[in-house]
PyMOL Python script that loads the backbone (N, CA, C, O; Angstrom):
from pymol import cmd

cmd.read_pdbstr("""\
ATOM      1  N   UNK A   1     -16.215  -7.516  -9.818  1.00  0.00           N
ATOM      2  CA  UNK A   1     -17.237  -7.277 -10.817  1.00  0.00           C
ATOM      3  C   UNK A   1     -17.771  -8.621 -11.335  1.00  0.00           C
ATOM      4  O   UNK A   1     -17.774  -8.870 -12.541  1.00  0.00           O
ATOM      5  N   UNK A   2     -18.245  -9.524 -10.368  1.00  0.00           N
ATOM      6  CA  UNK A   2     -19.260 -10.483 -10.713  1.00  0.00           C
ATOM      7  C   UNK A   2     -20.146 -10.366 -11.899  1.00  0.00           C
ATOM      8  O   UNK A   2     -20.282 -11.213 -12.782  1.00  0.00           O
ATOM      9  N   UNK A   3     -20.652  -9.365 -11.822  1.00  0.00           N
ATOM     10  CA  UNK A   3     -22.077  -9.259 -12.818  1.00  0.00           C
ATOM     11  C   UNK A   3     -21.426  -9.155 -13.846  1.00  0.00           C
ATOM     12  O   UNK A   3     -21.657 -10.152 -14.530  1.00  0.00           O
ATOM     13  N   UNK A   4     -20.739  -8.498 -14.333  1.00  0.00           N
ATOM     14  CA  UNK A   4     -19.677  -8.553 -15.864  1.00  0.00           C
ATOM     15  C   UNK A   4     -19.480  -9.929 -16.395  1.00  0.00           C
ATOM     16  O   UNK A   4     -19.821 -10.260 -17.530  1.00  0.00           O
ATOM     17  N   UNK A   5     -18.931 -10.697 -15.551  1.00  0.00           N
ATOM     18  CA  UNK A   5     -19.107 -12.300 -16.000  1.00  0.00           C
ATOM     19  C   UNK A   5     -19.859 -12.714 -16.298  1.00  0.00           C
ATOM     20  O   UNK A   5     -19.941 -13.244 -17.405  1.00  0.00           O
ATOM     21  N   UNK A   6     -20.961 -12.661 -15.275  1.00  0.00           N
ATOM     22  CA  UNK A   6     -22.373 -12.868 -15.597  1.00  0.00           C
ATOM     23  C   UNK A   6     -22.838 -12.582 -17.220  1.00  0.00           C
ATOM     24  O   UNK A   6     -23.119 -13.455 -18.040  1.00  0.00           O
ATOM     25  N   UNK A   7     -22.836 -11.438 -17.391  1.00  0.00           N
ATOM     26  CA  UNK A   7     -23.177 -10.601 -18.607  1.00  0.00           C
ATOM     27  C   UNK A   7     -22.119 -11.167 -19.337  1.00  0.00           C
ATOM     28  O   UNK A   7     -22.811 -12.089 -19.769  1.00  0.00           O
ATOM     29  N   UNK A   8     -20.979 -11.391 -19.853  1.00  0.00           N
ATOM     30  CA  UNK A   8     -20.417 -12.180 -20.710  1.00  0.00           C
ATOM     31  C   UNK A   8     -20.533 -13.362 -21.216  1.00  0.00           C
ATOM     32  O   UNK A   8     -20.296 -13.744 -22.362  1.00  0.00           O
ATOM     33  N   UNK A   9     -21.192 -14.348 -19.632  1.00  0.00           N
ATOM     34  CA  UNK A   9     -21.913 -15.548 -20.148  1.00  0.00           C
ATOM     35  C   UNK A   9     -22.849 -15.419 -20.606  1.00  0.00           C
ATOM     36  O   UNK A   9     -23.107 -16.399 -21.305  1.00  0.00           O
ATOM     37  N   UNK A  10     -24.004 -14.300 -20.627  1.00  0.00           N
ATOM     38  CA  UNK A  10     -25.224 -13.943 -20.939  1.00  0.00           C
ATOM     39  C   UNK A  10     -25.392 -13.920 -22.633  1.00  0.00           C
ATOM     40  O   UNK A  10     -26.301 -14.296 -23.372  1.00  0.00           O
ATOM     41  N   UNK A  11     -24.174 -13.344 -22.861  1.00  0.00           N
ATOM     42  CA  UNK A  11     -24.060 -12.454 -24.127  1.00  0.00           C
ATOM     43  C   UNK A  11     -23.323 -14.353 -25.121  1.00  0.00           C
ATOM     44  O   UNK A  11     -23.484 -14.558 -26.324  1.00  0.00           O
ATOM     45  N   UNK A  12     -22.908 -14.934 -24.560  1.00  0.00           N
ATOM     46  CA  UNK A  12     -22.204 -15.474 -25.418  1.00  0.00           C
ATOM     47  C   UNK A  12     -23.255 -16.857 -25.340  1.00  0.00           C
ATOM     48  O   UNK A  12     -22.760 -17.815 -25.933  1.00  0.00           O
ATOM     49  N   UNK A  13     -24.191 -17.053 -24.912  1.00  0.00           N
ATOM     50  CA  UNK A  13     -24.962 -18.470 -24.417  1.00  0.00           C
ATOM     51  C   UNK A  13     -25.781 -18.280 -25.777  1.00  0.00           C
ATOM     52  O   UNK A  13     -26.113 -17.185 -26.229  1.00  0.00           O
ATOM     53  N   UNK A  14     -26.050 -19.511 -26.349  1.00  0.00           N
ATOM     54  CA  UNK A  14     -26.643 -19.766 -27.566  1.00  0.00           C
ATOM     55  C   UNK A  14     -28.297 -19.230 -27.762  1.00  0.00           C
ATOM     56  O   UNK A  14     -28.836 -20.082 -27.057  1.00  0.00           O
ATOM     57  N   UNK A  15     -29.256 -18.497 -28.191  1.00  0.00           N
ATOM     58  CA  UNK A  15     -30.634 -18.449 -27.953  1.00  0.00           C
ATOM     59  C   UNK A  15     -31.515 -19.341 -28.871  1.00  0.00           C
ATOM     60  O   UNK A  15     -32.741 -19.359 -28.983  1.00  0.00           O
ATOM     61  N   UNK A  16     -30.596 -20.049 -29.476  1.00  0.00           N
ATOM     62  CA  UNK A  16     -31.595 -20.565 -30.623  1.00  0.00           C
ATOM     63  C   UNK A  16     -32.164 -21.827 -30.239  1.00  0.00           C
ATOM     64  O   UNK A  16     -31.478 -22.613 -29.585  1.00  0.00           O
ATOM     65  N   UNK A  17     -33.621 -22.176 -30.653  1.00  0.00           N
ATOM     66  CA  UNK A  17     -34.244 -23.231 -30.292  1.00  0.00           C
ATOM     67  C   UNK A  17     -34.651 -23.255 -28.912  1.00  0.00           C
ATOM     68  O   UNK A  17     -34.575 -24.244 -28.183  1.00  0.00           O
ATOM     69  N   UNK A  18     -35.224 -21.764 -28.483  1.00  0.00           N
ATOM     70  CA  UNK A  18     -35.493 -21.516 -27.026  1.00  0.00           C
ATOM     71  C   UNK A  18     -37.041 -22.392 -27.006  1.00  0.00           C
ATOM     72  O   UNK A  18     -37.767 -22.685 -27.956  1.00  0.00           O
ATOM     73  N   UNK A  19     -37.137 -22.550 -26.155  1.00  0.00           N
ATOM     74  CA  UNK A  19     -38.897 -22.682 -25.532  1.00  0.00           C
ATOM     75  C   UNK A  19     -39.296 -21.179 -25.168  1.00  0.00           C
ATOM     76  O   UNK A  19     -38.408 -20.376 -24.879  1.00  0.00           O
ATOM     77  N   UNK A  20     -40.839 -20.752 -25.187  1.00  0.00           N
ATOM     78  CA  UNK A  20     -40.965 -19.779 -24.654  1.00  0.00           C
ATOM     79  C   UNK A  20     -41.164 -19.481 -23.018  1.00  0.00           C
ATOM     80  O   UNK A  20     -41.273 -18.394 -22.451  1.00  0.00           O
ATOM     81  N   UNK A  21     -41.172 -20.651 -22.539  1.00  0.00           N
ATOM     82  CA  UNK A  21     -40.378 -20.635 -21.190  1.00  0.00           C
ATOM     83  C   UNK A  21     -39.105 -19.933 -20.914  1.00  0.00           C
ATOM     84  O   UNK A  21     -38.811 -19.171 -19.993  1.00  0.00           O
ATOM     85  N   UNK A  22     -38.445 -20.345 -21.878  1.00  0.00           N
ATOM     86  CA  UNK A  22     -36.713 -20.303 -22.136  1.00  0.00           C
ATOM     87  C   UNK A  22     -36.524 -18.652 -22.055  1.00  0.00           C
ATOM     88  O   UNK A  22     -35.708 -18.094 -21.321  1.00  0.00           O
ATOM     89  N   UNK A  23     -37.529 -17.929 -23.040  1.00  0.00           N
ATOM     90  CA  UNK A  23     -36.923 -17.013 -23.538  1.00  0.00           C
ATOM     91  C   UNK A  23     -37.582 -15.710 -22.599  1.00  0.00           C
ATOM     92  O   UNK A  23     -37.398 -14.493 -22.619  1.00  0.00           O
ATOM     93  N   UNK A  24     -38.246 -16.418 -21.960  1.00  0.00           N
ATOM     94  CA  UNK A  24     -39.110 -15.290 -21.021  1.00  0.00           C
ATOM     95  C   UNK A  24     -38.210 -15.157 -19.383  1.00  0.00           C
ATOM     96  O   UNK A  24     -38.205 -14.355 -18.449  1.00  0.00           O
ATOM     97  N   UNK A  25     -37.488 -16.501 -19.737  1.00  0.00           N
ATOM     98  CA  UNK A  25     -36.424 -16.149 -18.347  1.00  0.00           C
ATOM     99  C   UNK A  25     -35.203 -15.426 -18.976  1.00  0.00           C
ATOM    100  O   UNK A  25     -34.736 -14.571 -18.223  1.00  0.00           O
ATOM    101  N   UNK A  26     -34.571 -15.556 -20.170  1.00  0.00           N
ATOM    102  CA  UNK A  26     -33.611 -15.126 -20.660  1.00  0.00           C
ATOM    103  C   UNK A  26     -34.115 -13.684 -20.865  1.00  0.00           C
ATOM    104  O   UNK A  26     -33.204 -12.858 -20.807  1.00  0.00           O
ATOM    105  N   UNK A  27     -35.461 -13.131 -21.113  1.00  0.00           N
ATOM    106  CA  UNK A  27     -35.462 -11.840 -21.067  1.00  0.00           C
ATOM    107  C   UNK A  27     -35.499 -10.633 -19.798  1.00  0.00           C
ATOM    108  O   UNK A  27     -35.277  -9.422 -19.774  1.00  0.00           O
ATOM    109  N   UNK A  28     -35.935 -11.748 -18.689  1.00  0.00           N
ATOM    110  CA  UNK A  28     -36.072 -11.379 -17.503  1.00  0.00           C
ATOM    111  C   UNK A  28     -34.136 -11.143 -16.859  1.00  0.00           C
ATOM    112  O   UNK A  28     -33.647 -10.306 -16.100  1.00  0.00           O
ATOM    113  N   UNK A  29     -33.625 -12.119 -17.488  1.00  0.00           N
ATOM    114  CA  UNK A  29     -31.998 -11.948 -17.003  1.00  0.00           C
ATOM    115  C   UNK A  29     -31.232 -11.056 -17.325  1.00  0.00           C
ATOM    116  O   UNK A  29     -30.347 -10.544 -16.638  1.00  0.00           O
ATOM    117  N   UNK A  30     -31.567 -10.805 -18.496  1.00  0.00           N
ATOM    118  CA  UNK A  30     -30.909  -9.866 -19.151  1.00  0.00           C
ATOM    119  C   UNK A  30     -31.638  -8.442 -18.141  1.00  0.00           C
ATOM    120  O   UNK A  30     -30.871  -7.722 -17.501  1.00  0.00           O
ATOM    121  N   UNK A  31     -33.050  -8.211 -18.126  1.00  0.00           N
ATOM    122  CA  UNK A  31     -33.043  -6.848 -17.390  1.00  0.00           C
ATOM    123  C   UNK A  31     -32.496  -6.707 -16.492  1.00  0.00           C
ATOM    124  O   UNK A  31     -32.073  -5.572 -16.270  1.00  0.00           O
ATOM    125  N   UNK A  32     -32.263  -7.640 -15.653  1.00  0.00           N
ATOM    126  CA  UNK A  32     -31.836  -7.947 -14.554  1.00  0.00           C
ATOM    127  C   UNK A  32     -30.134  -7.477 -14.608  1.00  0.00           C
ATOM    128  O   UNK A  32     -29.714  -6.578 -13.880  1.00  0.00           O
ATOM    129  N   UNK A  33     -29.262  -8.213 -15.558  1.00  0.00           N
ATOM    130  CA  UNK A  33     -28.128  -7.687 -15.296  1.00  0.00           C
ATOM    131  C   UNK A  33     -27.695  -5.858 -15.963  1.00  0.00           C
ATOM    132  O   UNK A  33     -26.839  -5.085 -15.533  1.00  0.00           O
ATOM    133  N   UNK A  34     -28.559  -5.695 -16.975  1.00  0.00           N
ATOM    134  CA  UNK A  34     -29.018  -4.366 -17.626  1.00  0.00           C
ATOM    135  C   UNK A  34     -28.974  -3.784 -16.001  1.00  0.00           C
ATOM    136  O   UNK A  34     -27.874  -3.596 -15.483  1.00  0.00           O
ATOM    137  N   UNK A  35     -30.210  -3.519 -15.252  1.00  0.00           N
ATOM    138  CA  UNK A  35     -30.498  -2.819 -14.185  1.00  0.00           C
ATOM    139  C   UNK A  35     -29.074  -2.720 -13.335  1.00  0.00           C
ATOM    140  O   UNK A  35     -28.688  -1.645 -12.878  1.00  0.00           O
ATOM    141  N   UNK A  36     -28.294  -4.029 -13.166  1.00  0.00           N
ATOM    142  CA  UNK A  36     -27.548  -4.543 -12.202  1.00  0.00           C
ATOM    143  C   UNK A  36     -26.296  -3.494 -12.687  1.00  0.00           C
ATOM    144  O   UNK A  36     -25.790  -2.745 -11.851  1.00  0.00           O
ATOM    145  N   UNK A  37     -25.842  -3.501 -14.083  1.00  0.00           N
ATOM    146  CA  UNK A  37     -24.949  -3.178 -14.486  1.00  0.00           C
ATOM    147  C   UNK A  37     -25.141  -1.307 -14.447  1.00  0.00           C
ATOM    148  O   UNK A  37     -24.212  -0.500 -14.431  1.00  0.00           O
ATOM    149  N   UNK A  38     -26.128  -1.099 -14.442  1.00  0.00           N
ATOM    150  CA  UNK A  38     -26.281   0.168 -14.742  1.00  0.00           C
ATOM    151  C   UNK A  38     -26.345   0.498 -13.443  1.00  0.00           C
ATOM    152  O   UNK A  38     -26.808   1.626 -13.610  1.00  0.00           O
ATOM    153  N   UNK A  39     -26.216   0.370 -11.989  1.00  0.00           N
ATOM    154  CA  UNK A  39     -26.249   1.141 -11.086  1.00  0.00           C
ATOM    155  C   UNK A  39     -25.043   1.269 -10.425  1.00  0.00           C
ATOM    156  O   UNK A  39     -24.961   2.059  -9.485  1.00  0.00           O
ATOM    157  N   UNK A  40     -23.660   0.309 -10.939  1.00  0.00           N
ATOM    158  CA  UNK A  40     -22.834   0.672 -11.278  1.00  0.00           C
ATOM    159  C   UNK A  40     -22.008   1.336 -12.018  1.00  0.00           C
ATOM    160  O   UNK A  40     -20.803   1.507 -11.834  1.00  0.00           O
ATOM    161  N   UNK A  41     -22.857   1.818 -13.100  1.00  0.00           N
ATOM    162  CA  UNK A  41     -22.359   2.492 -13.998  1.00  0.00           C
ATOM    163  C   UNK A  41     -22.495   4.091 -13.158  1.00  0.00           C
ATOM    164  O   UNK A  41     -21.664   4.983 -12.991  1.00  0.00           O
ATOM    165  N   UNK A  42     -23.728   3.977 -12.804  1.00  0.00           N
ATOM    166  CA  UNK A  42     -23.907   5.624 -11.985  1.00  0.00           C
ATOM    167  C   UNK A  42     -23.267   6.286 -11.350  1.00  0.00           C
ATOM    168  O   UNK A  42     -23.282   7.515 -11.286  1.00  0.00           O
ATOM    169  N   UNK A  43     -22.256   5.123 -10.484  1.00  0.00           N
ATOM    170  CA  UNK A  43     -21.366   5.448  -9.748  1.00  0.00           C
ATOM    171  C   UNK A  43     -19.775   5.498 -10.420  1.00  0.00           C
ATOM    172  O   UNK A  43     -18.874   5.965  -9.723  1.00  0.00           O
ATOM    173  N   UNK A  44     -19.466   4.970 -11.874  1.00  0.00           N
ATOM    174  CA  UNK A  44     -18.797   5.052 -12.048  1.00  0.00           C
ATOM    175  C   UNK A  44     -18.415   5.637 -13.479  1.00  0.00           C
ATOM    176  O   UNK A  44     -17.267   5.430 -13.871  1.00  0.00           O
ATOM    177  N   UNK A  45     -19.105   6.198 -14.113  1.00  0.00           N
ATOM    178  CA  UNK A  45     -19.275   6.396 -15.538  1.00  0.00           C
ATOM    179  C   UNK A  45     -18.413   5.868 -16.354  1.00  0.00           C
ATOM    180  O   UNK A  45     -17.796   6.555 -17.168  1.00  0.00           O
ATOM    181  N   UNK A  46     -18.239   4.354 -16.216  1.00  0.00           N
ATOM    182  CA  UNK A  46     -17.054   3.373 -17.344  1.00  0.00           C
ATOM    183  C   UNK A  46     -17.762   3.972 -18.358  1.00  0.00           C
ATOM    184  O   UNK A  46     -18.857   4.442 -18.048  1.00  0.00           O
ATOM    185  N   UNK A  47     -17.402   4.063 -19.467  1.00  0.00           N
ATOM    186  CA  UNK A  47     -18.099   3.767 -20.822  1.00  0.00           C
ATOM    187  C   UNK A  47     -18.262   2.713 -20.861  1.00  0.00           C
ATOM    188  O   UNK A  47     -19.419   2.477 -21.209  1.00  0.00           O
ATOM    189  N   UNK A  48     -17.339   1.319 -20.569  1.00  0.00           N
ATOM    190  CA  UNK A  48     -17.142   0.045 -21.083  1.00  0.00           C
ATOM    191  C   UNK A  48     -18.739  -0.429 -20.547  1.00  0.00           C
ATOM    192  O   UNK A  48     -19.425  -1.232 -21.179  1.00  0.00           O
ATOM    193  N   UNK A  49     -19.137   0.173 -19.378  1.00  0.00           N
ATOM    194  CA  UNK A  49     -20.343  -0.610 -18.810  1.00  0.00           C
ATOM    195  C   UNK A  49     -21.216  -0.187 -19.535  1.00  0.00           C
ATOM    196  O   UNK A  49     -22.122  -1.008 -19.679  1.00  0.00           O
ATOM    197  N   UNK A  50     -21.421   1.188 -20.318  1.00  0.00           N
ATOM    198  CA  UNK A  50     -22.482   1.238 -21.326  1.00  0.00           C
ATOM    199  C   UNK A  50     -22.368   0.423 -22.434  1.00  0.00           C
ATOM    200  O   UNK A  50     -23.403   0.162 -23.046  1.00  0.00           O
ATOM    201  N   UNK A  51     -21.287  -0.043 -22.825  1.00  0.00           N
ATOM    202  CA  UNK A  51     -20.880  -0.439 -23.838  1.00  0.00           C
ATOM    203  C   UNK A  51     -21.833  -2.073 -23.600  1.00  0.00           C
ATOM    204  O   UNK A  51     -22.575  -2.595 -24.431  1.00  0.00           O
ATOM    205  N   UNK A  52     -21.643  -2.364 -22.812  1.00  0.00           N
ATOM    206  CA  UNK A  52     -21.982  -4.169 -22.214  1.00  0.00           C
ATOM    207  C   UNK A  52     -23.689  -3.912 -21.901  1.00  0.00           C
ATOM    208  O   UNK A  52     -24.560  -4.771 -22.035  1.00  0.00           O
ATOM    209  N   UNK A  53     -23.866  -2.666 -21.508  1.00  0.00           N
ATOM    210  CA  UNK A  53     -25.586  -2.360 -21.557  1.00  0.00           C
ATOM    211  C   UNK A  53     -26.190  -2.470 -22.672  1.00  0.00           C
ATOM    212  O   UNK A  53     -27.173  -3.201 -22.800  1.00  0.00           O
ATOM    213  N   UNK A  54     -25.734  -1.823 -23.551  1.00  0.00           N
ATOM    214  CA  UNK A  54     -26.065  -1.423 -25.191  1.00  0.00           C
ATOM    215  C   UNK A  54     -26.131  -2.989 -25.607  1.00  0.00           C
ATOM    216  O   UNK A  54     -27.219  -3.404 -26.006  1.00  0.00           O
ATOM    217  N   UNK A  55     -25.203  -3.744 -25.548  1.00  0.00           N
ATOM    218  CA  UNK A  55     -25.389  -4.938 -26.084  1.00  0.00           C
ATOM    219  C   UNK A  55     -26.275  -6.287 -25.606  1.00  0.00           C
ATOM    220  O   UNK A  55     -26.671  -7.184 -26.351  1.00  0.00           O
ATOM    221  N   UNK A  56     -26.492  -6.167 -24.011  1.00  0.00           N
ATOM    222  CA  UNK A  56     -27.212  -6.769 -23.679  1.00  0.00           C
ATOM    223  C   UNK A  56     -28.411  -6.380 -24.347  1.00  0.00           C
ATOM    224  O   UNK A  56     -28.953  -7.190 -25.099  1.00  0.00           O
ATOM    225  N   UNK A  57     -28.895  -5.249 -24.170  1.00  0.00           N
ATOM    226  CA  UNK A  57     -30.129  -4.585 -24.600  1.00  0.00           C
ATOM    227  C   UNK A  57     -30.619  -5.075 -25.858  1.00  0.00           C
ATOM    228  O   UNK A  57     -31.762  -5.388 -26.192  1.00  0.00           O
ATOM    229  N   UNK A  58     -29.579  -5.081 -26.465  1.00  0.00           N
ATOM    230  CA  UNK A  58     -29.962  -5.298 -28.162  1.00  0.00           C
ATOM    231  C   UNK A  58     -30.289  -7.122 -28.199  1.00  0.00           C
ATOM    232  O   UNK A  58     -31.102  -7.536 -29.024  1.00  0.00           O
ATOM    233  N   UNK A  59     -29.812  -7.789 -27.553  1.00  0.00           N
ATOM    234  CA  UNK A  59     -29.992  -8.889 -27.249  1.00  0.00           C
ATOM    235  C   UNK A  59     -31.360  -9.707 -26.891  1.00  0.00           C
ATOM    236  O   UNK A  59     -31.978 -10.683 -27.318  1.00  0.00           O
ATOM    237  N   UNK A  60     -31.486  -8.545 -25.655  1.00  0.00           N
ATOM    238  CA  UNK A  60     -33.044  -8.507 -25.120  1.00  0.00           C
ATOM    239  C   UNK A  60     -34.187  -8.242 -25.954  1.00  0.00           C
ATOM    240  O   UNK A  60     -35.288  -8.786 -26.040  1.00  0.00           O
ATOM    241  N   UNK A  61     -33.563  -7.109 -26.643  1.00  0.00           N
ATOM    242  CA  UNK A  61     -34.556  -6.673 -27.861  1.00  0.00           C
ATOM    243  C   UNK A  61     -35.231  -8.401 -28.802  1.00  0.00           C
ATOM    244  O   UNK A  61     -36.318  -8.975 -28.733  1.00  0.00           O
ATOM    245  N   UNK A  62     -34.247  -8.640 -29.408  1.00  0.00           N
ATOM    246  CA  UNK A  62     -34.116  -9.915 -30.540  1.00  0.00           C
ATOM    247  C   UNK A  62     -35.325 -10.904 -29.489  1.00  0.00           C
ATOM    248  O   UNK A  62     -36.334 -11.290 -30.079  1.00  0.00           O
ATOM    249  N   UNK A  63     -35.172 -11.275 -27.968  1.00  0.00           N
ATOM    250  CA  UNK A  63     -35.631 -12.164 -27.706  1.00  0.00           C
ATOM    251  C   UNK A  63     -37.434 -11.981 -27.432  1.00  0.00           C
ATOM    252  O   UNK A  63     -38.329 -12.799 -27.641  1.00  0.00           O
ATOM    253  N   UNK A  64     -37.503 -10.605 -26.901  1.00  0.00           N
ATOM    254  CA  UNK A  64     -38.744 -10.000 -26.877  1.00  0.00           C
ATOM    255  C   UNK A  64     -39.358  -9.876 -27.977  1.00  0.00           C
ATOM    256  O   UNK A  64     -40.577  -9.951 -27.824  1.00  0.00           O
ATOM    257  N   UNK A  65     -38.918  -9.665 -29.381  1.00  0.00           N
ATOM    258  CA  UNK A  65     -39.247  -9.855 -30.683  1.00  0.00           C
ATOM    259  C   UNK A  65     -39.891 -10.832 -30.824  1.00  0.00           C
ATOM    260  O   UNK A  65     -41.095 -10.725 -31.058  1.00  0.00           O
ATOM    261  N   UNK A  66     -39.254 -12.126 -30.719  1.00  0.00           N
ATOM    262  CA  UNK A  66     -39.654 -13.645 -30.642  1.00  0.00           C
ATOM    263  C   UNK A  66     -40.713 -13.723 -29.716  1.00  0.00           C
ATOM    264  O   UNK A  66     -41.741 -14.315 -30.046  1.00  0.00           O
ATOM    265  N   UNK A  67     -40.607 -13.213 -28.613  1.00  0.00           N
ATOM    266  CA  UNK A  67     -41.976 -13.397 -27.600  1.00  0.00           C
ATOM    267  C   UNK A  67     -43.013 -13.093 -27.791  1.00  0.00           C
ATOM    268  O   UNK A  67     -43.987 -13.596 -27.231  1.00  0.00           O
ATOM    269  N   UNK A  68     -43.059 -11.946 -28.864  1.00  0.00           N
ATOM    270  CA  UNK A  68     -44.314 -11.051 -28.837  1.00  0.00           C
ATOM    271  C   UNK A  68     -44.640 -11.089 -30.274  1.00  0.00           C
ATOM    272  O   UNK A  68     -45.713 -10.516 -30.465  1.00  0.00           O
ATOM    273  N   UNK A  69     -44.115 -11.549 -31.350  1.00  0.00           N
ATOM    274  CA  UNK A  69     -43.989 -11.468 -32.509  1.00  0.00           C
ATOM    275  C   UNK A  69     -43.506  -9.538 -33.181  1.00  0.00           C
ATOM    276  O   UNK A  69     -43.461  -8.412 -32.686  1.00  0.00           O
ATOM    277  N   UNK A  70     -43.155 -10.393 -34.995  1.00  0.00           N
ATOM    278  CA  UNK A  70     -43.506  -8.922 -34.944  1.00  0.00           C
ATOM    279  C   UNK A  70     -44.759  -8.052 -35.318  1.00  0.00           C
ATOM    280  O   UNK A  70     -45.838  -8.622 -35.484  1.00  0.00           O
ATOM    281  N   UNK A  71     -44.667  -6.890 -35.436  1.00  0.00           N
ATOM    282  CA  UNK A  71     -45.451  -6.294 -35.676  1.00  0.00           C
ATOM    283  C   UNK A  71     -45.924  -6.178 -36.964  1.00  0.00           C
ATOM    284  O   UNK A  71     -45.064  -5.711 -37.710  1.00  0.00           O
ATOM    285  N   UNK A  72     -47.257  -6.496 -37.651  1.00  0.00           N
ATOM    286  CA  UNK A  72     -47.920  -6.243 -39.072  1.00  0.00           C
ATOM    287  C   UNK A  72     -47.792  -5.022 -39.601  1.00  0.00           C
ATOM    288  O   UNK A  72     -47.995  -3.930 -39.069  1.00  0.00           O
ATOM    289  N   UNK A  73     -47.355  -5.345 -40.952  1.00  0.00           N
ATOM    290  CA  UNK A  73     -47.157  -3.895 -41.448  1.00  0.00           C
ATOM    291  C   UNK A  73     -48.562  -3.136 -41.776  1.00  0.00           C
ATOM    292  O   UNK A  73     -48.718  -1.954 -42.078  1.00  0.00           O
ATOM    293  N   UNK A  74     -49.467  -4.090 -41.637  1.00  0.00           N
ATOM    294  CA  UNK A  74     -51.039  -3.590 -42.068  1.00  0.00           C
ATOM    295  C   UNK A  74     -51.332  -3.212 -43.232  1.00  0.00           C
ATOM    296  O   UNK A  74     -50.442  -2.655 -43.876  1.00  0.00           O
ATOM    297  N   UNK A  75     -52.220  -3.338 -43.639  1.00  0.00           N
ATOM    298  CA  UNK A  75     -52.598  -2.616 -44.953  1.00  0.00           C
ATOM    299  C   UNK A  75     -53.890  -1.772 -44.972  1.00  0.00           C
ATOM    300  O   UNK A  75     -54.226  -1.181 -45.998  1.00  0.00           O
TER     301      UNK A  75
END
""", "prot")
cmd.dss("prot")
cmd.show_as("cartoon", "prot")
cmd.util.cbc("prot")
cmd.orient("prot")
């Protein structure tokens, strides 16, 4: 289970003071091990691998935030 490592280094690597270079590959990695992790999961229904999805995800979320800004509450 390569990609688990992967995804542990993923999860624990610092994001702050990205370039938006930086953060557009870090969001691309993360789908990447998301996708990767989850087609193992299909075959195996760990929970633990949802568990490591869920968190990448939320991760991904935070950095796509930053990419795109947020959203105006409008008035």
């Amino acid at each position: 289970m390569d990609i688990l490592k992967e995804a542990t280094i993923f999860e624990k690597a610092k994001m702050s003071h990205m370039s938006t270079s930086d953060r557009v590959t870090a969001s691309r990695e993360a789908k990447r091990l998301v996708l990767a992790i989850n087609e193992i999961y299909k075959k195996t229904k760990d929970t633990t691998l949802m568990d490591v999805m869920k968190r990448l995800t939320v991760k991904k979320k935070r950095i796509d935030i930053r990419l795109k800004g947020r959203p105006d509450s409008g008035i």
